[in-house]
CHARMM internal coordinates of N, CA and C (Angstrom, degrees):
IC EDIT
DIST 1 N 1 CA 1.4708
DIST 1 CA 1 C 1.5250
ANGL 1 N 1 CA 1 C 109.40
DIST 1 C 2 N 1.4476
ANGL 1 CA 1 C 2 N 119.47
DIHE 1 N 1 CA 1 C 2 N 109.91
DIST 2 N 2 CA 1.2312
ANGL 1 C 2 N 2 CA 123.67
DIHE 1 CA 1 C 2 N 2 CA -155.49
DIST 2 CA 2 C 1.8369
ANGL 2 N 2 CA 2 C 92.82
DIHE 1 C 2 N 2 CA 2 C -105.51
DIST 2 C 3 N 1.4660
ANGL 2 CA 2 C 3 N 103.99
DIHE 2 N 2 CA 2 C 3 N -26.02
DIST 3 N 3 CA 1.5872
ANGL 2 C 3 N 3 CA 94.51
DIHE 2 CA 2 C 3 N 3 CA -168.81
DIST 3 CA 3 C 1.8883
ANGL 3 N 3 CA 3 C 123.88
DIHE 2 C 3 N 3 CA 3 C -70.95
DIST 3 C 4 N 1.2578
ANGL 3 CA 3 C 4 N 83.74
DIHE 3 N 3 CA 3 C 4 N -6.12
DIST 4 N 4 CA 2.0311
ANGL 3 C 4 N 4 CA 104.13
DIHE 3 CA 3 C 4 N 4 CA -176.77
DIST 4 CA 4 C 1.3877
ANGL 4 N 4 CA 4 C 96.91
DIHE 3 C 4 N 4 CA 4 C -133.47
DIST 4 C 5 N 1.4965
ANGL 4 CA 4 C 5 N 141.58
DIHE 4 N 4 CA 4 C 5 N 94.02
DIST 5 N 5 CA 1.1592
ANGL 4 C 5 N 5 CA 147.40
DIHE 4 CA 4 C 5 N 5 CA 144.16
DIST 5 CA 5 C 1.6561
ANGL 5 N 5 CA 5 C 119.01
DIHE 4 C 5 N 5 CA 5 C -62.19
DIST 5 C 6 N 1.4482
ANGL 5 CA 5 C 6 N 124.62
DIHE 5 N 5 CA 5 C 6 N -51.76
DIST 6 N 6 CA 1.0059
ANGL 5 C 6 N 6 CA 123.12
DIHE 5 CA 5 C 6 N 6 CA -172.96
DIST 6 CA 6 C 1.4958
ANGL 6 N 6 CA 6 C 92.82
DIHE 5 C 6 N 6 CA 6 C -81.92
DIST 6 C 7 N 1.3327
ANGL 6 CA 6 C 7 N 147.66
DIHE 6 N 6 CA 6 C 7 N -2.43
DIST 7 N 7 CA 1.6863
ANGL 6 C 7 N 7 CA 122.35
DIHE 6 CA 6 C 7 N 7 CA 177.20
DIST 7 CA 7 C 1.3740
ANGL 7 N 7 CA 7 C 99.60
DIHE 6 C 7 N 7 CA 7 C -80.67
DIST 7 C 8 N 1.9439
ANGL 7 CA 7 C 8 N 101.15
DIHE 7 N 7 CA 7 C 8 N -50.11
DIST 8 N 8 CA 1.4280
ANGL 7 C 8 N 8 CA 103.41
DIHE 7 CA 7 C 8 N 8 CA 165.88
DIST 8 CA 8 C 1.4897
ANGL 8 N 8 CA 8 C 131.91
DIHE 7 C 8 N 8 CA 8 C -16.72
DIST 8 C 9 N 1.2260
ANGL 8 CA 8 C 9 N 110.75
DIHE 8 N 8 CA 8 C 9 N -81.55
DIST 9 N 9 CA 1.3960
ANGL 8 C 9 N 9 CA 135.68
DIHE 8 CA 8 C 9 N 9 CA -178.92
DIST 9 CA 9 C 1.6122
ANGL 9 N 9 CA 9 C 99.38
DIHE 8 C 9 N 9 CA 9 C -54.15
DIST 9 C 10 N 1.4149
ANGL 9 CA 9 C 10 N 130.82
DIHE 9 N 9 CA 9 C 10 N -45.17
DIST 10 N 10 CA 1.1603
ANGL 9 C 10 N 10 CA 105.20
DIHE 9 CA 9 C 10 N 10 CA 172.12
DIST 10 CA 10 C 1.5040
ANGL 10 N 10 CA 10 C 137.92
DIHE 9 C 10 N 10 CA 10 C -95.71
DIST 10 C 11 N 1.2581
ANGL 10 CA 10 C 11 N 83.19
DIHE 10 N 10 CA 10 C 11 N 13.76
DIST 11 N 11 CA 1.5651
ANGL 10 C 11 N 11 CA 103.36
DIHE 10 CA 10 C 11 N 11 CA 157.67
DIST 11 CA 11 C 1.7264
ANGL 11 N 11 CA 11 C 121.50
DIHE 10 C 11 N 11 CA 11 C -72.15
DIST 11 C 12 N 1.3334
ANGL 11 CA 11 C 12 N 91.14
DIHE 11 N 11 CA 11 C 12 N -38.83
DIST 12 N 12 CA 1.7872
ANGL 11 C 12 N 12 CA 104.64
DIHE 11 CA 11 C 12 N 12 CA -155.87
DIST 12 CA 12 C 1.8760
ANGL 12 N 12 CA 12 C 83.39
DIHE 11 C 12 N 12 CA 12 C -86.99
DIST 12 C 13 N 1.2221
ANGL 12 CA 12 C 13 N 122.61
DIHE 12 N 12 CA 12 C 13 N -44.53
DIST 13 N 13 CA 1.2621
ANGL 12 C 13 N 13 CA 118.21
DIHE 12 CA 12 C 13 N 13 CA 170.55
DIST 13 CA 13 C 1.8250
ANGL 13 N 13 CA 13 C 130.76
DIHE 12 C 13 N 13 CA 13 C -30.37
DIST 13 C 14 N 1.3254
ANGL 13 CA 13 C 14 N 88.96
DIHE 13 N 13 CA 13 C 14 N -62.05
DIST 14 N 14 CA 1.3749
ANGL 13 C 14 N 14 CA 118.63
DIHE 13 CA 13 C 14 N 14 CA -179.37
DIST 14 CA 14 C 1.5809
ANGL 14 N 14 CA 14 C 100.24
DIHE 13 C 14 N 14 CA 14 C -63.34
DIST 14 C 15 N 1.4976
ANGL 14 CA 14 C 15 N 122.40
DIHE 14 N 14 CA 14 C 15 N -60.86
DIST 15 N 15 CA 1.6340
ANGL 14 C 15 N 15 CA 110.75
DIHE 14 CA 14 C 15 N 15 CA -171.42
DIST 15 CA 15 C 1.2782
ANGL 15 N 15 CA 15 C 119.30
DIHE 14 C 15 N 15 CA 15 C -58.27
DIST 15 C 16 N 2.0754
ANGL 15 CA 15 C 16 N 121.33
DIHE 15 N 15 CA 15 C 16 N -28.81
DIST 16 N 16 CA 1.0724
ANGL 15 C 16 N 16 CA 123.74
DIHE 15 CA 15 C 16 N 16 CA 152.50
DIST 16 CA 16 C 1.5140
ANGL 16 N 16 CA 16 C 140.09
DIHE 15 C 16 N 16 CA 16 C -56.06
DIST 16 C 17 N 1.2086
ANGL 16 CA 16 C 17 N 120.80
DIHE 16 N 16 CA 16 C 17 N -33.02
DIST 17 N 17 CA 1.8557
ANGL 16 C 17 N 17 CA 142.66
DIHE 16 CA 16 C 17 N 17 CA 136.01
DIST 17 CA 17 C 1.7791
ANGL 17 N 17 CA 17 C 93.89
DIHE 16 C 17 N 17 CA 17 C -31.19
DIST 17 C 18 N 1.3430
ANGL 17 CA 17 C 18 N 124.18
DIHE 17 N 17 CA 17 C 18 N -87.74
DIST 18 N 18 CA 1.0803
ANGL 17 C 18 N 18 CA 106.05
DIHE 17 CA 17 C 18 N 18 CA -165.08
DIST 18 CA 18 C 1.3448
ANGL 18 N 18 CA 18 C 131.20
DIHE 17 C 18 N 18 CA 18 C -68.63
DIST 18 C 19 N 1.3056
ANGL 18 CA 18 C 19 N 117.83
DIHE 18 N 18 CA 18 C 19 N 7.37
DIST 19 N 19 CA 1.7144
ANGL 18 C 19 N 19 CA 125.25
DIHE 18 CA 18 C 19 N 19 CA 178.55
DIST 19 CA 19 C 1.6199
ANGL 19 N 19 CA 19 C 101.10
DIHE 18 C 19 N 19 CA 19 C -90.17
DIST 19 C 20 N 1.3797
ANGL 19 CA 19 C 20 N 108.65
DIHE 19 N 19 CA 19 C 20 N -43.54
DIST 20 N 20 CA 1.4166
ANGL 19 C 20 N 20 CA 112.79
DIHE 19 CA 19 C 20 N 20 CA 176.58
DIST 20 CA 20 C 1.3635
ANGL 20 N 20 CA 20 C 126.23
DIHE 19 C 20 N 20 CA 20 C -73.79
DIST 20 C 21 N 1.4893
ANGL 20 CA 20 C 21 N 105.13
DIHE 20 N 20 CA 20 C 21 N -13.67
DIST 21 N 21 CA 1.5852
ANGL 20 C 21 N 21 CA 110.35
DIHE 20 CA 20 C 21 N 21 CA 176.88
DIST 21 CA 21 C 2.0638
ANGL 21 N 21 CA 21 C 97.63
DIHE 20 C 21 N 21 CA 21 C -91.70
DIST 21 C 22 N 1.3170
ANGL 21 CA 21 C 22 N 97.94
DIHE 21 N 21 CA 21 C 22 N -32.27
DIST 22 N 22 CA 2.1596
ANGL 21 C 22 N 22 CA 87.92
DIHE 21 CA 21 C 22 N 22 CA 175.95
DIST 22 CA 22 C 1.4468
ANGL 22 N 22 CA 22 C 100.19
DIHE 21 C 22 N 22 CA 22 C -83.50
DIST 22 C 23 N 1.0592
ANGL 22 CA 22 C 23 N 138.57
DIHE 22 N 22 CA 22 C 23 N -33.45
DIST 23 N 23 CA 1.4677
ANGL 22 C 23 N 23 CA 126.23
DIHE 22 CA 22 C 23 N 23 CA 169.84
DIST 23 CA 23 C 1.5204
ANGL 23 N 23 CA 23 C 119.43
DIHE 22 C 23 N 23 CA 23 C -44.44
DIST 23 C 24 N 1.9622
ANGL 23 CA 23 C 24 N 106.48
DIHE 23 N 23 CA 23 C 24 N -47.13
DIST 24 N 24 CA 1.1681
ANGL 23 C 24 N 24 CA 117.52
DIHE 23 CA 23 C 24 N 24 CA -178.24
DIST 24 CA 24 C 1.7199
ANGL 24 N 24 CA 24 C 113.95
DIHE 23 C 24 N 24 CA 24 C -61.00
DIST 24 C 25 N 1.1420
ANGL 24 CA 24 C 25 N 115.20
DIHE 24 N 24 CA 24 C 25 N -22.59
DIST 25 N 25 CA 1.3553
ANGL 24 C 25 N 25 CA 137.05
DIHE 24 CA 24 C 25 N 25 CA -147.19
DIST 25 CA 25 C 1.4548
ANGL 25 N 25 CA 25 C 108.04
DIHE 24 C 25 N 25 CA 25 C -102.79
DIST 25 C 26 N 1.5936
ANGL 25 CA 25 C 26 N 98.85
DIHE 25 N 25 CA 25 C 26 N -47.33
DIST 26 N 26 CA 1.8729
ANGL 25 C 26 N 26 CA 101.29
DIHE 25 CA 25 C 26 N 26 CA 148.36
DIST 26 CA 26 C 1.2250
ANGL 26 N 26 CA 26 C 131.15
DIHE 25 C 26 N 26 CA 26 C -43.97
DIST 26 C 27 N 1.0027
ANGL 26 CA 26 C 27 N 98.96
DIHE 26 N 26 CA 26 C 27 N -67.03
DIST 27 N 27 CA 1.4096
ANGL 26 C 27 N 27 CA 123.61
DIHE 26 CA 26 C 27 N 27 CA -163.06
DIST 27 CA 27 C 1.7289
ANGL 27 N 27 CA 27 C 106.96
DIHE 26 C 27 N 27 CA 27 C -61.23
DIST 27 C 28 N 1.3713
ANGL 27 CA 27 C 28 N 99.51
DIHE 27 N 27 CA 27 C 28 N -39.34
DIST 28 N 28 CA 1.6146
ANGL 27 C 28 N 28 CA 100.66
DIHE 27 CA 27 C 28 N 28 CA -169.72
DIST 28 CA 28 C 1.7002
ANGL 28 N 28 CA 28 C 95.42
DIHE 27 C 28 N 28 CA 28 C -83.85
DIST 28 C 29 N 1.2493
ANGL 28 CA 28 C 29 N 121.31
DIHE 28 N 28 CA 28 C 29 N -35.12
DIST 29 N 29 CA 1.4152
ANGL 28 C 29 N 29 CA 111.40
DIHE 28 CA 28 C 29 N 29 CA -171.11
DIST 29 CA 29 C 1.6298
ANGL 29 N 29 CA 29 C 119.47
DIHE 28 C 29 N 29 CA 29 C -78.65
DIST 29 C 30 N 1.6253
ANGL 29 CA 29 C 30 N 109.36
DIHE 29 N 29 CA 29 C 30 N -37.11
DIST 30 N 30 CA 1.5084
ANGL 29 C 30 N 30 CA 109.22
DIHE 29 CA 29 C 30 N 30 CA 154.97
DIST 30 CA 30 C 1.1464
ANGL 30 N 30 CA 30 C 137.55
DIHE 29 C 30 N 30 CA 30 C -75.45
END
COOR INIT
IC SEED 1 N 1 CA 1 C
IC BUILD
């Protein structure tokens, strides 16, 4: 989807935010 780059991008932003926040969340709880 070339016509929305920045929704894009803050899409792809955000799903990376939340991989790093359950990683964080692992890691700290086990």
């Amino acid at each position: 989807m070339m016509l929305n780059p920045v929704r894009e991008t803050a899409a792809t932003t955000g799903a990376m935010v939340q991989a790093v926040h359950a990683l964080r969340k692992a890691l700290g709880t086990n």
